[in-house]
C-alpha positions in Angstrom: 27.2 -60.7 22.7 24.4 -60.6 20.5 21.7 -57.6 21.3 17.8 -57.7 21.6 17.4 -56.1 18.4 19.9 -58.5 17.1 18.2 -61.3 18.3 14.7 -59.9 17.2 15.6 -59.6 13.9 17.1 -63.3 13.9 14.1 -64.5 15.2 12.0 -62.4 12.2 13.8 -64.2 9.8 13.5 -67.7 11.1 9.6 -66.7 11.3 9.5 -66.1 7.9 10.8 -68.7 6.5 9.0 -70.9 8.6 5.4 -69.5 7.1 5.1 -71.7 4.3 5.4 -74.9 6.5 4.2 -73.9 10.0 2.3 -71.7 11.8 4.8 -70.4 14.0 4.9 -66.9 16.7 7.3 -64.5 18.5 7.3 -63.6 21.8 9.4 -61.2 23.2 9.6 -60.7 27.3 11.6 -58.1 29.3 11.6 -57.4 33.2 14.3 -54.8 34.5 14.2 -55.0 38.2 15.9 -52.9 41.1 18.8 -55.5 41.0 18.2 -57.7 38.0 16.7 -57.6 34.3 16.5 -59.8 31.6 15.1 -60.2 28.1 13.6 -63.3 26.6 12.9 -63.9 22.9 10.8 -67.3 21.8 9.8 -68.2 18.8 7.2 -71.1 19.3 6.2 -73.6 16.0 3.3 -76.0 15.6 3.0 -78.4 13.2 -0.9 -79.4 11.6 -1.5 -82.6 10.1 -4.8 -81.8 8.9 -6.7 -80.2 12.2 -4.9 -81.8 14.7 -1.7 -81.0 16.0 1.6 -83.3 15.0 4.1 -81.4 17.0 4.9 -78.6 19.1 8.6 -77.0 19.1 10.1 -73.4 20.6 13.4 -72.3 21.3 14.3 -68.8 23.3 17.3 -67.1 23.8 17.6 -65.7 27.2 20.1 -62.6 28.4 20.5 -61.7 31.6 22.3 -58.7 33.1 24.7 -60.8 34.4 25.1 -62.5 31.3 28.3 -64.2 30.7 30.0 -66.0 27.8 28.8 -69.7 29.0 25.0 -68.1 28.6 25.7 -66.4 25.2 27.1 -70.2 23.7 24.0 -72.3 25.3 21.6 -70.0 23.8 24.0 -70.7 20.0 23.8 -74.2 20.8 20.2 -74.3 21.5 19.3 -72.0 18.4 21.4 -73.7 15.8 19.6 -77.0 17.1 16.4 -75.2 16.3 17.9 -74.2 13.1 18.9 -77.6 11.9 15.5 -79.4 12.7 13.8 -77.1 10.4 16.2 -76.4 7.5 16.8 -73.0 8.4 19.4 -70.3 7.6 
């Protein structure tokens, strides 16, 4: 399973390259409980054409401390979606 840090840096990149077309941001959650933690990491994109707003698009990866194999493939799915839709490596 892919670590925060990993993920953070993941997320970096995708940010990055993302500068030159959209204005895009990374936000990065974390709540460790008595019982339960998790980390979130979401990078959200928006899309200008001239001032207003064409579209609106985000994708997260999500681990939980109970995190199992069937989380760690829907957050790959989800990301290489994200990935696709905006030419990214």
């Amino acid at each position: 399973m892919k670590t925060r840090k990993q993920v953070l840096a993941e997320f970096q990149r995708m940010q990055n390259q993302l500068c030159d077309k959209v204005r895009g941001f990374v936000v990065v959650q974390e709540h460790n409980g008595y019982d339960f933690a998790y980390w979130c990491i979401k990078i959200q994109v928006t899309t200008f054409k001239g001032l207003e707003i064409e579209a609106r698009d985000e994708v997260e990866w999500t681990h939980y401390s109970c995190q199992g194999e069937e989380n760690e493939r829907e957050n790959e799915a989800v990301l290489a979606e994200f990935k696709e839709k905006f030419n990214l490596k």
